[in-house]
Phi, psi and omega in degrees: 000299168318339185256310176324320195277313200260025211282346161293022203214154188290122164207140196251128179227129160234160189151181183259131195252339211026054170237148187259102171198160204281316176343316169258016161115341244253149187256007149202155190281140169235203194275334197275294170328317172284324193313298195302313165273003129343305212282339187236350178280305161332299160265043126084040185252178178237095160343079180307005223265152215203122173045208205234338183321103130021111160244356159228145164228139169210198191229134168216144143073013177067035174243148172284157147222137163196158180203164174258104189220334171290098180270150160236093130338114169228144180302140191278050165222134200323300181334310198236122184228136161286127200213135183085017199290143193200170179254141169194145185239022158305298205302320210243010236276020186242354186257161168282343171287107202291181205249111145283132186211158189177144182249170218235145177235130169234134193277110200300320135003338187236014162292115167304079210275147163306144161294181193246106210235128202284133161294353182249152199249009212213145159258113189243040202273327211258022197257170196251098201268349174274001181235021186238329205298303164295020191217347166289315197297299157330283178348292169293331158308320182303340182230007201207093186305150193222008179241033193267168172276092177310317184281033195222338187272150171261175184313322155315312196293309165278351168304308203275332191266307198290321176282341171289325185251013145307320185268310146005260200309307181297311157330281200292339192274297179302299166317317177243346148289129165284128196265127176333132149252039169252036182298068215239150207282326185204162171294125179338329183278303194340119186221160162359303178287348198268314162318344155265356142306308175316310185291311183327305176305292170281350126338301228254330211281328177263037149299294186293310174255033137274341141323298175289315209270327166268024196041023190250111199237117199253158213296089158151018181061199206275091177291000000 
């Protein structure tokens, strides 16, 4: 669905695909292997894969094992071609996956540039912060006590403040700045869920280094 949507646009897909067919050097097909070319004939994509050389090797059991199981994939269009493509175990030399490299020739002409969209959200070039500052401070008293003692707070307590003068600060912000109008808050794809993932991701992420800082870090990490 994701190559379908997006098939206009320059892309590269690498990885270990595990899959087996001659097509990539493999000395026979297996079902993963046909899946996979299903998978590039549909989306009108091309094999980079070059000679035969084995891109994993490893020893089991005092047997030599190798396969061509490492694909490198691209859109089938002439402007922008993957070239020189090759095996080298310079890149890798502790993994069974030998190191691929290759240069990428791209027609710039056929690049899509992003628009240029400001991260700021307040327009501030021309304001004078030594004569704004006391009346951004007031403000912020106005929604916000500023005489609590922080280091006194237990972690909630501080958790719980910082998003009150986070939110402060936006208040007082909306009020006295004109706000940009390329302004954009999040990225187009940027969605709900992700955003309560995200905020999840830094929760658990200062968990971990309060945590990390009492050593106790418990046996299966942070749910």
């Amino acid at each position: 669905m994701f190559l379908q949507k997006n098939s206009h646009c320059i892309h590269i897909i690498g990885g270990d695909f595990n899959g087996w067919h001659p097509l990539w050097g493999s000395p026979r097909a297996n079902r993963r292997g046909n899946s996979i070319v299903d998978l590039i004939t549909t989306n009108n994509l091309i094999i980079c894969n070059s000679g035969s050389h084995p891109t994993f090797e490893t020893i089991t059991h005092g047997i030599h094992r190798e396969s061509i199981i490492d694909l490198t994939l691209t859109l089938n269009s002439p402007p922008n071609q993957v070239l020189n493509w090759k095996i080298t175990k310079d890149p890798s030399p502790s993994s069974s996956h030998n190191g691929i490299i290759f240069d990428l020739h791209i027609n710039k002409n056929s690049l899509i540039k992003a628009k240029k969209l400001s991260t700021y959200k307040y327009n501030t070039k021309n304001i004078k912060w030594d004569q704004i500052k006391d009346v951004f401070k007031k403000e912020i008293c106005e929604h916000l006590n500023l005489n609590i003692n922080i280091e006194q707070l237990n972690s909630s307590e501080l958790e719980n403040y910082v998003s009150k003068l986070t939110l402060a600060i936006q208040n007082v912000c909306k009020k006295l700045f004109s706000q940009k109008c390329n302004f954009t808050q999040r990225a187009q794809w940027w969605s709900d869920k992700l955003e309560e993932l995200k905020q999840k991701v830094l929760k658990n992420h200062h968990k971990l280094q309060k945590l990390k800082r009492g050593k106790k870090i418990p046996d299966g990490g942070i749910n």
